[in-house]
Every structure is written in C-alpha cells, then in structure tokens.
C-alpha positions as a Python dict, from the first residue, in 0.01 Angstrom:
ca = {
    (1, 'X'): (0, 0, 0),
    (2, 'X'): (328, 177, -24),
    (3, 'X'): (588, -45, -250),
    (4, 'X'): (908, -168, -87),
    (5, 'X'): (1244, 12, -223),
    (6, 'X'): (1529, -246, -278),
    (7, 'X'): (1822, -41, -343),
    (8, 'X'): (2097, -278, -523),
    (9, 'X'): (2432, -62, -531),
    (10, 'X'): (2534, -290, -886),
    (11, 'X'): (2351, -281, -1194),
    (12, 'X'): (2120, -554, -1342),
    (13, 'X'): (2281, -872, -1392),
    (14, 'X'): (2537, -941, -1132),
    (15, 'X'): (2499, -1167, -849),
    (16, 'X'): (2412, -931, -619),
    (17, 'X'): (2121, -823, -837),
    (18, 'X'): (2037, -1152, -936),
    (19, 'X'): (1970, -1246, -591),
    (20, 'X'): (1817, -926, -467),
    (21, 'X'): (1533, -967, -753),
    (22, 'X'): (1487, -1341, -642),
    (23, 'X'): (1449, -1291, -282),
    (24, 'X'): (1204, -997, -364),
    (25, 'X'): (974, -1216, -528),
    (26, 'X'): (942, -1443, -224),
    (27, 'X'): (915, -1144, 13),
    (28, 'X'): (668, -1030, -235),
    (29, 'X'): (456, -1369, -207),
    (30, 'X'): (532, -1463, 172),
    (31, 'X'): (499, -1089, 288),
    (32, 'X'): (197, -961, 69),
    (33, 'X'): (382, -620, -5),
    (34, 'X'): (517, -500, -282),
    (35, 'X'): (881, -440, -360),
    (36, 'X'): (1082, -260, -614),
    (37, 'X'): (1424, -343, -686),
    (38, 'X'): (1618, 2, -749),
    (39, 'X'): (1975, -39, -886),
    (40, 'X'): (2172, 291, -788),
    (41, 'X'): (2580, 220, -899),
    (42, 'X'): (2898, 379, -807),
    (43, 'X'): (3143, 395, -600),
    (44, 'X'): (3140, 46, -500),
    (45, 'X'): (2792, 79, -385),
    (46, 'X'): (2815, 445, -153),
    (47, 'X'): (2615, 581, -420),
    (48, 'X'): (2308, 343, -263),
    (49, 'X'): (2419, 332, 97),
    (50, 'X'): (2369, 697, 65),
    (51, 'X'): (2069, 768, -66),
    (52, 'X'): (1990, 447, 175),
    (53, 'X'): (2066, 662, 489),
    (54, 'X'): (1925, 1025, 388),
    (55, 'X'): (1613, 797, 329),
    (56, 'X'): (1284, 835, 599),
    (57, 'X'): (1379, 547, 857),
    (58, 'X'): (1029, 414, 784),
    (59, 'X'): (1068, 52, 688),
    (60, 'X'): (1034, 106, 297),
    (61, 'X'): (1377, 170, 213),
    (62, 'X'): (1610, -126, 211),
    (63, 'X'): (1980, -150, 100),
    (64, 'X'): (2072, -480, -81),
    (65, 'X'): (2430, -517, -56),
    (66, 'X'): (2732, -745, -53),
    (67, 'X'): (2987, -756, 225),
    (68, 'X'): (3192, -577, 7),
    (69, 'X'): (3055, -241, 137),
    (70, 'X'): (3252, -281, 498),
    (71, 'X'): (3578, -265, 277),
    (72, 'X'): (3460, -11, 60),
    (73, 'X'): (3323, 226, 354),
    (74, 'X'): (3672, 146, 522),
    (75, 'X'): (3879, 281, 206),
    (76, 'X'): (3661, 608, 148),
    (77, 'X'): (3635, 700, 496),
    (78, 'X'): (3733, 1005, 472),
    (79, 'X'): (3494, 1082, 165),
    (80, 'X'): (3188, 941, 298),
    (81, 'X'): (2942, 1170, 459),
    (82, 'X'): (2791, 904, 673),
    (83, 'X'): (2921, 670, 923),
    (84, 'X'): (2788, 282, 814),
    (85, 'X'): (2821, 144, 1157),
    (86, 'X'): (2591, 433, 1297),
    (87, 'X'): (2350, 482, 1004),
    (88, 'X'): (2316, 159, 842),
    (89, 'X'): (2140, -136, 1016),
    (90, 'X'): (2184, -520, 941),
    (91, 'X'): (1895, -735, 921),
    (92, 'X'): (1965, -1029, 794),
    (93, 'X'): (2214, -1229, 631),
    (94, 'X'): (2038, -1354, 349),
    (95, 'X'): (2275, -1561, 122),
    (96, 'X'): (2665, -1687, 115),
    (97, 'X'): (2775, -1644, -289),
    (98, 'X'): (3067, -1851, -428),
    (99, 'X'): (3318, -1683, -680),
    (100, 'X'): (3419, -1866, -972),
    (101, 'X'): (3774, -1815, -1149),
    (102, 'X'): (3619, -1811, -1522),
    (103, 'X'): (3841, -1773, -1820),
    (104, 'X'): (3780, -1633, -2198),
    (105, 'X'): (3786, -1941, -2459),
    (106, 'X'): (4126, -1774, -2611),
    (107, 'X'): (4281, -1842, -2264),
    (108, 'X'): (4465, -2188, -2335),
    (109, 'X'): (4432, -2289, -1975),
    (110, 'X'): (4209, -2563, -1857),
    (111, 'X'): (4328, -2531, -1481),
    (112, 'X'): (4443, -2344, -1278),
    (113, 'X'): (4816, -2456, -1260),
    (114, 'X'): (4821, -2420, -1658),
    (115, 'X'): (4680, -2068, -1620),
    (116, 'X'): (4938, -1937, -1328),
    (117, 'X'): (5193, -2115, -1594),
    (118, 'X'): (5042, -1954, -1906),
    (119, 'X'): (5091, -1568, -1676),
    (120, 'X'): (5408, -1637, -1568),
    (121, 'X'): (5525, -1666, -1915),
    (122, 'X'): (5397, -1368, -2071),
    (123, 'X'): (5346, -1136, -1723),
    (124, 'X'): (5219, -832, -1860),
    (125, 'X'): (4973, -1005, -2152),
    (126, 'X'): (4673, -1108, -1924),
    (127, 'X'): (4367, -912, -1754),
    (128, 'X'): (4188, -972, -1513),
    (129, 'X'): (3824, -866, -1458),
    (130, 'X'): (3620, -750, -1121),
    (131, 'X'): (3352, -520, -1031),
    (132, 'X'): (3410, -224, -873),
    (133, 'X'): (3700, -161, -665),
    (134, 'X'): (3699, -264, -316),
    (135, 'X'): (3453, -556, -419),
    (136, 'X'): (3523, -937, -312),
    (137, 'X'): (3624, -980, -639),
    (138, 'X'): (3819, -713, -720),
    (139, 'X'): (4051, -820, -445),
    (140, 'X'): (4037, -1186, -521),
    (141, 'X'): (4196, -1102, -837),
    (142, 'X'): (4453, -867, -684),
    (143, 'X'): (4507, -1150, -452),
    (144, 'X'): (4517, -1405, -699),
    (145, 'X'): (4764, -1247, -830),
    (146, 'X'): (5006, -1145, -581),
    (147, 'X'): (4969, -1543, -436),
    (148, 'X'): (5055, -1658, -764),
    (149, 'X'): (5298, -1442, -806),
    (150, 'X'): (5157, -1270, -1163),
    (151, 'X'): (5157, -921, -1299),
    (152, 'X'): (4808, -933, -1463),
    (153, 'X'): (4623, -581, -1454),
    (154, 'X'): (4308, -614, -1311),
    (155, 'X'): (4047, -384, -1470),
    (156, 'X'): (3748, -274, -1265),
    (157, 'X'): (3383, -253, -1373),
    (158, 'X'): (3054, -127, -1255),
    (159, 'X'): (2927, -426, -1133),
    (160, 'X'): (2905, -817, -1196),
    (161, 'X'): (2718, -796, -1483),
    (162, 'X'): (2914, -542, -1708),
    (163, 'X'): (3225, -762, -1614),
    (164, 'X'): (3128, -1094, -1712),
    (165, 'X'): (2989, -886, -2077),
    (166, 'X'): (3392, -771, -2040),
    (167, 'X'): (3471, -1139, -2010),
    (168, 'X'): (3259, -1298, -2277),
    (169, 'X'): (3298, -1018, -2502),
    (170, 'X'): (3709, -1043, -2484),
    (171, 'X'): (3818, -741, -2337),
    (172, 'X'): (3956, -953, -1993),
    (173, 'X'): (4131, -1275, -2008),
    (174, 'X'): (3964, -1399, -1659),
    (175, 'X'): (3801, -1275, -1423),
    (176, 'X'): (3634, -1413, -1054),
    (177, 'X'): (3261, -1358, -1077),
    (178, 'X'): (2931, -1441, -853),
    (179, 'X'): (2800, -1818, -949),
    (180, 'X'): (2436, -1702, -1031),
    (181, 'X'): (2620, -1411, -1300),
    (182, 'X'): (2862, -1634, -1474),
    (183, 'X'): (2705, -1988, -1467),
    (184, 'X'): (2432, -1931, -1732),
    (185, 'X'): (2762, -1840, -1958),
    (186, 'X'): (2967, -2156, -1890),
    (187, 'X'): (2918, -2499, -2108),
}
C-alpha cells in the first residue's frame, strides 16, 4: 500500500513537527496506512505548499501546516505561483498550540513586567527569537514589542526547533515558541 506523504513546511523539532509526527502515528494505527512525515523548509512554509499543489490530487499528499501560511501566502502574493485559496484544501483543524514567552537564564527577568523593565532600560541590548517570518511567532514578538513599547531586534529562524537551539544556546535573549518545542527545555 502506497505510504502517506506528510509534508511539514518546518524542520524537525518545532511544534508544528512535533505534532504532525504525533498525529501520524494515530492515523497510522486508527487508519491502517502508512504515513511519512516529509519536512520541506523555506519561505515560511511555500517551499511545502508548493510542492503540496504540483503534487497528483490523489489523496497521498498532505500539507501539515500552521495558520501561519494564510499570512505568509498574503505577504508573497505576488511571488507565489499558486493561489492557496484555489489550490490548497482544508481538512481539518487538528490542534490549537499555545505560545510561550521563554527567556535565556542570563535574562534577569522573572516576569514579564521585570522583562519590559529590563528592555526599556537598555533598548537596543535584547533579541528576540521566532521562526520564519510571517509565522505566529515571529509577529508575536514584533508585537510584543511594539505593545510594550521596546526596540528588541527580532531574529528569524527556520523553524521552531532551530529557534529554541538559538534560545538555549544564547544567541536570543527570548523568544515566543510552540508549548510541545520549548517545554521539554523549561525546569
């Protein structure tokens, strides 16, 4: 039987992924058929939507994305040589994924007020993390920021995943990531 192509538009270890890899393992079990998760990045997730569309409409091609991809088709519009509300389908709504405003350890902040505080002091000294522009949490930093009033630069990644490595690793000061990629890094 021919495998099932889950095409995740963010690499391995974002939420997005995360979720896409669980939910194939109960389609897997409750359906009988086989599917493959294939992460294709870029482009905040075009790259997959795609190679999604020039796919054979036959059933085995599925594209495992966030809502995201509305505002990213809407900002490349004029780059994008399909049109998503024609070419891509919705079936289902499969899961509702909280962000969580995470901070480095070197951030002396232990709320938020104390981290809006901590910005305003030294504006141009923090960074914020998201993955790939256009994404929910690209522009909950951006937002973040222009709420709070803060001149943090946010720095976008390919995905979830290399983003919270960015965050653990140092190279962002905070950044607003899917629950199931940052919570097995917060004690």
């Amino acid at each position: 039987m021919k495998p099932v192509r889950l095409l995740v538009p963010f690499p391995p270890g974002g939420g997005t992924d995360i979720q896409a890899r669980l939910l194939s393992k109960v389609f897997q079990q409750d359906l009988g058929q086989n599917f493959v998760i294939d992460n294709r990045t870029g482009a905040g997730g075009l790259i997959a939507a795609q190679l999604a569309v020039d796919s054979p409409g036959d059933g085995y091609t599925l594209l495992f994305t966030s809502g995201s991809i509305s505002i990213v088709t809407m900002l490349y519009a004029s780059r994008i040589k399909f049109n998503p509300h024609a070419d891509l389908m919705p079936v289902s709504w499969l899961s509702s994924t909280p962000l969580v405003l995470s901070l480095h350890p070197s951030v002396p902040a232990k709320s938020v007020k104390e981290l809006v505080a901590l910005a305003k002091q030294k504006p141009t000294i923090f960074t914020a993390g998201g993955n790939d522009v256009g994404s929910t949490a690209h522009l909950s930093a951006e937002m973040f920021n222009q709420i709070a009033g803060l001149k943090s630069t946010v720095v976008t990644y390919r995905g979830g995943g290399p983003a919270v490595i960015a965050l653990i690793s140092g190279e962002i000061d905070y950044i607003f990531a899917t629950a199931p990629a940052i919570m097995p890094h917060i004690k």
